[in-house]
N, C-alpha and C positions, 0 to 999 in steps of 0.2 A: 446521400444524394437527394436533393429536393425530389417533392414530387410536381409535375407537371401540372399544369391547369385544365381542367377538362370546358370542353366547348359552353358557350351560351345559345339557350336559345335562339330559333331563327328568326324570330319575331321582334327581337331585342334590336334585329338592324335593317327594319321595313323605314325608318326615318332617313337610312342613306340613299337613297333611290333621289332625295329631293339637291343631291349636289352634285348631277349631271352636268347641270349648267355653269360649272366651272371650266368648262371646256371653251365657256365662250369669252371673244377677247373683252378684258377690262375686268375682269375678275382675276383676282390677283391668289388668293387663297379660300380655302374652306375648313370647316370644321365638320366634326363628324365624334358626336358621342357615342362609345358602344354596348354603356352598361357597366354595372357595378359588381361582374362577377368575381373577377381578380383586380377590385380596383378599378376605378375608371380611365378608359383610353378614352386618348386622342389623338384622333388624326387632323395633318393638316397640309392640305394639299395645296404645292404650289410647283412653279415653272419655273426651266433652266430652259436655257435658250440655247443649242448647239452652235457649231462654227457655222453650220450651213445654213443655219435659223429656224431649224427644227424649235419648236415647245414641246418641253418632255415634262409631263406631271411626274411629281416626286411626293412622297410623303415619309415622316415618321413616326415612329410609334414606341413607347416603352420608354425607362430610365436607366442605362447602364452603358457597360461597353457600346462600341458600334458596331453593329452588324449591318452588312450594307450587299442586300439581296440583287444582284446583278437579275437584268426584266428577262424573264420567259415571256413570250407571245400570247400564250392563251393566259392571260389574265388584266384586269379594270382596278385600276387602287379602289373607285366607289362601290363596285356589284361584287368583287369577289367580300368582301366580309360579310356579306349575308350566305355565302356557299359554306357547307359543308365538308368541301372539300380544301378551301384557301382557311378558313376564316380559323379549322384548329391550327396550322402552322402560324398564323399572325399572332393569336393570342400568345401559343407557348412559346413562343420567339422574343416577343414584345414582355415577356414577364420577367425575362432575363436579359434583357439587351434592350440597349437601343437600335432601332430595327427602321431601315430607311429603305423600300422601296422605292419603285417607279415602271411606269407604264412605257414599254418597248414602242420606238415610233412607228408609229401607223396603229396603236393599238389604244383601247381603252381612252383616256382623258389629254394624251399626249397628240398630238397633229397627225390628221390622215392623209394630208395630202403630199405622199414620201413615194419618190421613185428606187432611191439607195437605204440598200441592205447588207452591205458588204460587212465586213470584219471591222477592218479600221473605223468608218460610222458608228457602228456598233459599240466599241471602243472607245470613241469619241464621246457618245452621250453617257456614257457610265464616268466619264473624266466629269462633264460638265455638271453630272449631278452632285458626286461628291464633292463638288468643288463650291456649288453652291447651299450644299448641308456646312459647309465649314470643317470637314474633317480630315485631319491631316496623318491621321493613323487609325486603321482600323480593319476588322476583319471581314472577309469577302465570302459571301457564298452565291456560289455558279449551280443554277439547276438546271436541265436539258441545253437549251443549245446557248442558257448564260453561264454555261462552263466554259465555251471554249473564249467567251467574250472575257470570262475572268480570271482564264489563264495567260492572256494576251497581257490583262491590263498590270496579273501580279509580275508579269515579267518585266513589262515595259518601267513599271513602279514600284520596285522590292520596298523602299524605304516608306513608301505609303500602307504595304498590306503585312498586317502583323501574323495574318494567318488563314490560311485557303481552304474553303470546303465545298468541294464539290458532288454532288449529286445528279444519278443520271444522266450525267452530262458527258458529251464526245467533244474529241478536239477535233477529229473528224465529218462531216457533213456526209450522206450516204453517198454521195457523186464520187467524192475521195475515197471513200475505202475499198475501192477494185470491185465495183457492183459486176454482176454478169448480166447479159444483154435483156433476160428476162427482165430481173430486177433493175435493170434501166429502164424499161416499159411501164415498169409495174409504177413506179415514181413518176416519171411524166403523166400517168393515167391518173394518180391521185392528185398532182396539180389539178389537171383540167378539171377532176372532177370539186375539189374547194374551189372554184371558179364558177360549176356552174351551181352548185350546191349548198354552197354557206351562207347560213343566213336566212334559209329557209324555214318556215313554220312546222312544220314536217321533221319529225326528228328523226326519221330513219336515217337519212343520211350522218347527222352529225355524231347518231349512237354507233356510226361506222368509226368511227374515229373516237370517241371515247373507250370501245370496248378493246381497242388496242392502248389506250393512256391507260385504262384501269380496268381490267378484267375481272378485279376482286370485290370491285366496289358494291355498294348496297346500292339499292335504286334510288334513293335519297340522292347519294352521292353521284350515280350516272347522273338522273335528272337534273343536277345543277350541274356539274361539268356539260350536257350539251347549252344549257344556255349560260353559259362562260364563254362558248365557241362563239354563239352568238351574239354576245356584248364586245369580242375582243378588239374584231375588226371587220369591216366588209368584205363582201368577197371579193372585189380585185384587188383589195390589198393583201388581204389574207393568202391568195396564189402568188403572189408575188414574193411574201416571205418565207412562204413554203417553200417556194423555187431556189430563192437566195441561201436559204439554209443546206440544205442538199450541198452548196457548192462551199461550206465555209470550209477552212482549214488552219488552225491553230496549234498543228503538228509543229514545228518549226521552235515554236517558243518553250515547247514542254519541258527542255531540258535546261531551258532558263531562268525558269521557276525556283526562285532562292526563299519564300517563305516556307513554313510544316504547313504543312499539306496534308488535307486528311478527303480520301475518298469514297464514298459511298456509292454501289450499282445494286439492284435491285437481278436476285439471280434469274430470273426471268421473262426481261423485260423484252418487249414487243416492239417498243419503239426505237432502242438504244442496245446494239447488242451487249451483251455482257461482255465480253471481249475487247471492245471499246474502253469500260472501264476499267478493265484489269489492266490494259496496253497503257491509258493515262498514270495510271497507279505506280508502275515498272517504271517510265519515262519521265516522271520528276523526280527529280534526286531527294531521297527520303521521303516519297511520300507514304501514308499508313494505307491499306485497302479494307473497306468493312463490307463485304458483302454484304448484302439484305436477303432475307428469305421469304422474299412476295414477288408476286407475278405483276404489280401492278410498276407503273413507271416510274413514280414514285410513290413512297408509304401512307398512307392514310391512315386517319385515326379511327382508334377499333381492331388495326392490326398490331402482331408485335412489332412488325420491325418499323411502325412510329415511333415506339416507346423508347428501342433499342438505338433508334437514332438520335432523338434531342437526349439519350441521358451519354452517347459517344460525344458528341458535341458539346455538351454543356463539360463535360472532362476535358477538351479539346482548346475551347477558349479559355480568354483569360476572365478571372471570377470580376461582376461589376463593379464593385467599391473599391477593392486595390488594384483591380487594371486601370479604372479611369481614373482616380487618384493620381498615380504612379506615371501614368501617361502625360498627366498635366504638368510635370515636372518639365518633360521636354519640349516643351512647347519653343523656347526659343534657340531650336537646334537647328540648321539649316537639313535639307534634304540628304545630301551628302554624309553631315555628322551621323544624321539617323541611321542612314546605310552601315556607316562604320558600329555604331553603337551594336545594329543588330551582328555584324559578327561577331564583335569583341564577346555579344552574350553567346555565341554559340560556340565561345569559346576556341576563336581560332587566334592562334598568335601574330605577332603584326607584318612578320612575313608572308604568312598563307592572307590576311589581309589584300597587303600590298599587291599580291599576284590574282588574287580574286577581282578586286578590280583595277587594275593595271596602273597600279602609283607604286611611287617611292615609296621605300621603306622608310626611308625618312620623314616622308610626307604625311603617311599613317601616324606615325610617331606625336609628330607635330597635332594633327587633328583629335588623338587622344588627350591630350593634355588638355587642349581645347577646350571636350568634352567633359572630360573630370570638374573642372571648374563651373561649365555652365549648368552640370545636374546637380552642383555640391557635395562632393562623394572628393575624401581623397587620392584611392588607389582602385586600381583595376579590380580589383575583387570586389568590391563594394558596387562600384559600378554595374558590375555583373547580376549583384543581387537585387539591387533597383531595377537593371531594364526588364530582369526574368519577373520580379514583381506586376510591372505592367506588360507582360506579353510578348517580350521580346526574346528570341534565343529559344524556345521551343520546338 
């Protein structure tokens, strides 16, 4: 197994501070050099426009498969790669994959002026983004509350997500999971208090809230996670999505999840009970559960269970040069065929097919032959060993 990229210095990304100003209208993209440590990255940030006419900044990063990081709240596509705390997941991420962020609305470089936080919104702008990366297969990962956005969306789009990894992430929102009337108190009180508190110069408040994200962190690491709080969002929009989070729910879809699924919870996390991710884990059919052994909410780099994560992961996806290869083959499959493709690799027959998603046996039948012909394979078996080549059936 490779080994991973270790961080660059902080210094190496005091030049990103200067594409703020993509936020403003008439600027269409930016660049963003990060250094020659693994190679040079580039980012390049630009905007999807949602149904409701949200601008959501997007960027990617790396050359390989897709990896397409469904937005967490607390983070800026331009201020987090100068943290300590984002900037190791982007590089070792971006070194193995292609790796397409985006900024959650109301947050960082995407539009603040957002009253809807719902699910389906939520949903909506991870549709829009990938839609305007151009990617028609590829794999998803949900962290904190872009889990339950990216259990929604693998359900809603089996033939889109070739593979699901979620981290720290609830399908629940605290409102949902049966809080007692304390901890209904104790919630409303932390709104009010991101409302009157965020954003402020004063770090005591916002180290209230990092030392429940990462308890294990070095001071480096707190120190740039409270000003990550700072960059992400204001404070009334910040209480706002605090509030709408508490009330998501993407229980419902768990068991609709037809990608491999692979889960990570952190055994002692503060913000996500553990329980949460074991419940996700039980509740999608086949999915794998990796506990973490840190306190922190998610792993940071310097612990093991960073190291323990990208090398489950990197076992997990498909390898870059024969998944994207392999993948390019299908490109002129319809949604549909793809769906079918991915059972055939997981080796179900075309009855269990036909009753999976409610067709004729016949009709399967029909759509195989189809398929045979447009990926150039003459029988089923071969087939099998092309889609599992690019990621499929896993």
């Amino acid at each position: 197994m490779r080994s991973w990229p270790k961080a660059l210095p902080s210094d190496r990304y005091s030049e990103g501070r200067r594409f703020v100003a993509a936020r403003h209208p008439g600027i269409a993209a930016a660049h963003l050099d990060v250094g020659k440590g693994m190679g040079e990255l580039k980012q390049e940030i630009r905007f999807a426009r949602t149904a409701d006419g949200i601008r959501i900044a997007h960027a990617a990063t790396g050359d390989g498969y897709p990896l397409v990081r469904a937005a967490h709240w607390l983070g800026h596509l331009n201020f987090d790669w100068q943290t300590p705390v984002w900037r190791p997941w982007i590089e070792s991420l971006s070194a193995r994959y292609k790796l397409v962020r985006y900024d959650a609305r109301g947050c960082g470089l995407s539009d603040h002026g957002v009253d809807e936080f719902g699910l389906d919104r939520l949903v909506s702008d991870l549709e829009s983004v990938v839609d305007a990366e151009g990617l028609e297969r590829f794999a998803l990962l949900g962290m904190s509350q872009g889990g339950a956005v990216s259990i929604v969306y693998a359900a809603r789009h089996p033939e889109r997500v070739s593979h699901l990894v979620l981290c720290g992430a609830f399908a629940r929102g605290a409102l949902r999971r049966n809080p007692s009337p304390e901890q209904a108190d104790a919630i409303a009180a932390m709104v009010k208090l991101v409302e009157v508190g965020w954003g402020q110069e004063n770090p005591a408040f916002l180290q209230l809230f990092t030392s429940q994200f990462f308890p294990q962190a070095t001071l480096a690491q707190m120190h740039s996670f409270n000003e990550i709080q700072r960059h992400s969002a204001p404070p009334q929009v910040a209480a706002k999505i605090v509030s709408a989070f508490t009330r998501l729910d993407a229980s419902e879809y768990l068991g609709q999840v037809r990608s491999p699924t692979l889960v990570f919870h952190s055994r002692h996390d503060s913000r996500i009970p553990f329980e949460e991710g074991r419940y996700i884990a039980a509740t999608i059919p086949g999915a794998r559960f990796e506990p973490l052994d840190t306190a922190n909410h998610l792993p940071l780099e310097g612990e093991p269970a960073f190291t323990h994560l990208l090398g489950a992961v990197e076992a997990f996806l498909p390898r870059s040069a024969a998944g994207r290869a392999a993948a390019g083959t299908f490109d002129g499959l319809t949604r549909r065929e793809r769906e079918i493709l991915e059972l055939v690799a997981r080796g179900l027959d075309n009855a269990q097919i036909a009753a999976h998603l409610g067709l004729a046996e016949k009709t399967v039948r029909n759509y195989i032959v189809g398929i045979l012909d447009k990926i150039g394979v003459e029988n089923r078996s071969q087939a099998i060993v092309k889609a599992r080549t690019a990621g499929l059936g896993a």
